[in-house]
C-alpha positions in Angstrom: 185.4 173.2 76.4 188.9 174.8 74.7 190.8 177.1 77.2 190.4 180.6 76.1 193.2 182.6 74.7 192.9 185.0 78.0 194.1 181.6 79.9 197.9 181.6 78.6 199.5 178.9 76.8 199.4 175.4 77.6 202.1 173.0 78.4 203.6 171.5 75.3 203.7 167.6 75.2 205.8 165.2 73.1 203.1 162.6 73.4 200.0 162.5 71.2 196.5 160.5 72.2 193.6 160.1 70.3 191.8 162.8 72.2 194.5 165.5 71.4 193.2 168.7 69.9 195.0 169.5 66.6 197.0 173.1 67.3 194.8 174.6 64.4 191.9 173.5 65.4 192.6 174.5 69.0 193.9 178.0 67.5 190.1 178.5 66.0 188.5 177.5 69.0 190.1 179.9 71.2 189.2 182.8 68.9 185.7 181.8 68.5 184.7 180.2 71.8 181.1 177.7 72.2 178.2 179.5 72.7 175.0 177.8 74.0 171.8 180.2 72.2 168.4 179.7 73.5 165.9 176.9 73.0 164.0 177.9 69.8 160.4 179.0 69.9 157.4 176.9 69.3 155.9 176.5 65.4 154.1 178.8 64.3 151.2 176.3 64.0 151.5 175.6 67.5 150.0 178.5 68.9 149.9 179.7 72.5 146.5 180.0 73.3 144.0 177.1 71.8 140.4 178.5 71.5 138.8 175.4 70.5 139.1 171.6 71.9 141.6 169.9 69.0 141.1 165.9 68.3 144.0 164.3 66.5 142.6 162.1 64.4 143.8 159.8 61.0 142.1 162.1 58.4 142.7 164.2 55.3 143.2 167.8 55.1 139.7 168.1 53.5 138.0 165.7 55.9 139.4 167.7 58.8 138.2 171.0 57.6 134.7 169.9 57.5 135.1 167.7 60.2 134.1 163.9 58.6 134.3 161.2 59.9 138.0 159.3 60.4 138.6 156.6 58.4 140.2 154.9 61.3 137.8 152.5 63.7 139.3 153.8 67.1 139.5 157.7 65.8 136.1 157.3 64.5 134.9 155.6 68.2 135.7 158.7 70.0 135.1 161.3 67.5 131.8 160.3 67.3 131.7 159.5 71.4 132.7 163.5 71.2 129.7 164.7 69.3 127.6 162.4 71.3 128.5 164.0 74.4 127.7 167.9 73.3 131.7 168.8 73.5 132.7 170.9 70.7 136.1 170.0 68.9 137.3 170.4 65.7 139.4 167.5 64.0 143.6 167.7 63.0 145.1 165.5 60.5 147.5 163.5 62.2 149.6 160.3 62.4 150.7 158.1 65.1 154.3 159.5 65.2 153.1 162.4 66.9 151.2 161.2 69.6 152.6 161.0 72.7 151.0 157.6 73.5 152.0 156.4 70.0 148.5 155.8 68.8 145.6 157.9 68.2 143.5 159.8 68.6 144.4 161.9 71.1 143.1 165.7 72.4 144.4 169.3 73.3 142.0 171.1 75.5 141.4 174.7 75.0 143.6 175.8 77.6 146.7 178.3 77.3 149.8 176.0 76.2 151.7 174.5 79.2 148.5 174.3 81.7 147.4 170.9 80.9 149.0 168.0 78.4 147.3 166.4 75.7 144.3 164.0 76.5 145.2 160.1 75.3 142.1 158.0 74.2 141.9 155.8 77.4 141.2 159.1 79.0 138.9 160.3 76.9 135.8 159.1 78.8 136.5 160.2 82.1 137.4 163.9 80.6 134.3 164.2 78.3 132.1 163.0 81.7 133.6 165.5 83.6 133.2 168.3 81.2 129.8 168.0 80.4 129.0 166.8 84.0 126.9 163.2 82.6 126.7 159.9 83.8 127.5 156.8 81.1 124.6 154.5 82.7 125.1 152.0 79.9 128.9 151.4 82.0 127.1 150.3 84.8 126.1 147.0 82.9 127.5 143.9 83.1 126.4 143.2 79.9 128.7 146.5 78.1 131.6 144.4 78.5 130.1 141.3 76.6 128.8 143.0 74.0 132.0 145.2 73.4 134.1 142.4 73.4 132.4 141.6 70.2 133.7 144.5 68.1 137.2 144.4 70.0 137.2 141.1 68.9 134.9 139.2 66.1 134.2 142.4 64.2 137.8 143.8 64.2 139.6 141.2 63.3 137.5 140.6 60.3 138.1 144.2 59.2 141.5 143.8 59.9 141.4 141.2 57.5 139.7 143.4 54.7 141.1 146.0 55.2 144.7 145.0 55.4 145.2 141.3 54.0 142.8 141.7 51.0 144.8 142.4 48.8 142.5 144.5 46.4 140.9 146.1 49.5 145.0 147.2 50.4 145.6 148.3 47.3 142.3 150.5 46.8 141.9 151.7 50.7 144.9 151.1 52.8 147.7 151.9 50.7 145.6 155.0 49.4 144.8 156.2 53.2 147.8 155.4 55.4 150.5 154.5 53.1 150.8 156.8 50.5 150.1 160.3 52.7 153.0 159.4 54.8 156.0 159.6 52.6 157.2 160.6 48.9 159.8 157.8 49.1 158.9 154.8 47.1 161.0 152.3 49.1 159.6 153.8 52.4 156.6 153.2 51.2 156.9 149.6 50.3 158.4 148.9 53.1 155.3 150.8 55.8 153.1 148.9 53.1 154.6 145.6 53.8 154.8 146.3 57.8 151.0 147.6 58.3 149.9 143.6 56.4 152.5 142.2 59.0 151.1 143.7 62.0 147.4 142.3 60.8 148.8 139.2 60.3 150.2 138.9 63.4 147.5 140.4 65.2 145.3 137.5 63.4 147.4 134.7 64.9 147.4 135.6 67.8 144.3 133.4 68.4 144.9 131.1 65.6 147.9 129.3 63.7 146.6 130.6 59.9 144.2 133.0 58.9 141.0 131.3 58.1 139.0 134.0 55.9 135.2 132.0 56.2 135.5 132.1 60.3 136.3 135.3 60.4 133.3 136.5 58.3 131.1 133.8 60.2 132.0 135.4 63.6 131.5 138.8 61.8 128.7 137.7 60.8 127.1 136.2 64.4 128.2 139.5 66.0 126.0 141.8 63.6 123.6 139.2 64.8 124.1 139.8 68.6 124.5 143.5 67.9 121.1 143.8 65.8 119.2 141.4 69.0 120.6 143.8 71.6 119.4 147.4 69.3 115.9 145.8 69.0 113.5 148.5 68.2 115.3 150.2 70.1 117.1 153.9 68.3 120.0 153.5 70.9 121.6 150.3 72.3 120.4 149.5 75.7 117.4 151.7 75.5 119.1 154.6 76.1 117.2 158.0 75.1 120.8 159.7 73.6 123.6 157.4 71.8 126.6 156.8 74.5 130.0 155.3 73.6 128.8 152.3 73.0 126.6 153.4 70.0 130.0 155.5 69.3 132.0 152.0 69.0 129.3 150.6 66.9 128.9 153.3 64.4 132.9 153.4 63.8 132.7 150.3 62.2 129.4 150.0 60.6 129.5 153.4 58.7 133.0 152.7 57.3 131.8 149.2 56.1 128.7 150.9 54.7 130.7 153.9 53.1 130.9 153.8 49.6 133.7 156.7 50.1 136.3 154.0 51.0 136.6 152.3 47.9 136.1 148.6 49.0 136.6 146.5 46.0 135.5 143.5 48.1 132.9 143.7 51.0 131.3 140.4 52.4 131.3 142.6 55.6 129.2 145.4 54.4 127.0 142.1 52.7 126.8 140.9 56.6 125.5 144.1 57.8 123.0 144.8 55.3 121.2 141.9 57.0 120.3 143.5 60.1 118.2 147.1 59.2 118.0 148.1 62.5 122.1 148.4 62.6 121.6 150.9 59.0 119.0 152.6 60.6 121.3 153.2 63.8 123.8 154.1 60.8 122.1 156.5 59.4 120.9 157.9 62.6 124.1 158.6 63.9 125.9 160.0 60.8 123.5 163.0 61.2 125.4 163.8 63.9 128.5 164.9 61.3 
C-alpha cells in the first residue's frame, strides 16, 4: 500500500526498477488512499429465509412454474423420487454451472440461509428418508442393483445416442433444450453444441471402439424386456404398494421417450417401449403424480 502523505517524504533514488511507482501516480495515491468496502449483500433472488424446499432442476421458466416434469433423465429420477416420498418442493430453472457439485439436480432446504448447504443428488435419498421418516425396502434387494444397472447402462446409453448423436433428434431437442437457453452468442453456442455430441460420444466408447446404433437399440430393447418381466401385473416394481426410487428411475426415462412434448423426429426407443403395456401403464400411473 502507498505511504500516506502524513508519513513525510521518501528518500529519492537515482535508480529505477520495474516495480517503481511513477511520482504522479504515487502523488494520487497518497491523496486518495485504498479503501477495502464491505462484501456486497446477497441478490435479491436469494432471499434469507426459504419457505419452501427448492429443487434445481434442467427446466424452463414455464415448466418450473407449474412444476413439469424435467427434461433431463437424472433431474427427472429425483423430482419424481420427491413427489413419491410426500416432500413438498417446488422446481428452479437451473444449469450445471451453478451447482456446487457441478451437476444437477440439487436441493435448498427450507431453512434460514447459512444453517444448512444445499442437498447434492447422491444425498438426496438419505435426506428424503429422513424427512419423511420411511424405509426404501426395495434397497434391501439384491436384485435393485441388477435391475438398475440396466437403465444406468443399456437404456442410457441408447438415449444418449438419440438424444445427442441423432442428428435430427439434436437439432429438434437438444440444441432447442440445453443449447440454445444458455447463451445469445452464436459461436458459444456452436461450440457447447459441438461439446455436449463429444461427451456422448465419448461416453459411448467407453465400452466400445465405434458407436454401433442396432446394439444399442437391441440392448434398449432386452432391457424394456427385463423391466416389463420384473413390473408383472404388478402397479409398482417389486410389489411395492407406493412407487419408490426405483419406479422414479424408471419413469424418468420412459415418460420422456413417450412424450410427444420433446419433439423427437426419430424414436425406435419410444417404438421399443410401446411393446411392453405394463411399462405405459406404469407411465401413466406415475405422471399423475405431476
Amino acid at each position: 500500500m502507498p505511504p500516506k502523505a502524513s508519513e513525510g517524504p521518501q528518500p529519492e533514488s537515482n535508480s529505477w526498477s520495474l516495480f517503481t511507482v511513477p511520482p504522479g501516480i504515487k502523488a494520487i495515491f497518497d491523496k486518495f488512499p485504498l479503501t477495502t468496502y464491505p462484501a456486497n449483500d446477497l441478490p435479491q433472488r436469494c432471499p434469507s429465509q426459504r419457505n419452501e424446499n427448492q429443487l434445481y432442476v434442467f427446466t424452463d421458466a414455464a415448466g418450473a412454474r407449474r412444476g413439469r416434469p424435467s427434461f433431463n433423465p437424472q433431474c427427472l429420477k429425483w423430482q419424481a423420487y420427491l413427489k413419491f416420498a410426500g416432500i413438498d418442493f417446488v422446481t428452479t430453472s437451473s444449469n450445471n454451472h451453478a451447482s456446487p457439485t457441478g451437476a444437477l439436480p440439487f436441493l435448498l432446504q427450507a431453512l434460514p440461509a447459512g444453517t444448512s448447504g444445499p442437498v447434492p443428488s447422491h444425498k438426496l435419498q438419505k435426506w428424503a428418508i429422513e424427512q419423511v421418516h420411511c424405509e426404501e425396502e426395495q434397497q434391501l434387494n439384491l436384485r435393485f442393483e441388477v435391475y438398475a444397472s440396466l437403465l444406468d447402462h443399456r437404456i442410457r446409453k441408447a438415449w444418449l445416442y438419440m438424444l445427442y448423436l441423432d442428428n435430427e433428434n439434436f437439432e429438434a431437442v437438444a440444441r432447442r433444450l440445453y443449447v440454445i437457453p444458455a447463451t445469445r452468442n452464436t459461436l458459444v453456442r456452436t461450440t457447447l453444441a459441438m461439446q455436449l455430441q463429444q461427451a456422448a460420444c465419448d461416453e459411448l466408447l467407453k465400452t466400445s471402439q465405434y458407436v454401433d446404433v442396432a446394439g444399442l437399440e437391441a440392448d434398449a430393447g432386452n432391457a424394456f424386456e427385463a423391466l416389463s418381466a420384473l413390473l408383472g401385473e404388478d402397479e409398482h416394481f417389486f410389489g411395492r404398494p407406493n412407487p419408490g426410487l426405483f419406479d422414479a428411475s424408471v419413469f424418468a426415462y420412459t415418460h420422456l421417450i413417450l412424450d410427444e412434448e420433446m419433439g423427437w423426429k426419430q424414436n425406435r426407443l419410444a417404438q421399443l417401449l410401446r411393446q411392453h403395456s405394463n411399462l405405459v401403464q406404469h407411465r401413466e400411473r406415475l405422471l399423475g403424480f405431476f
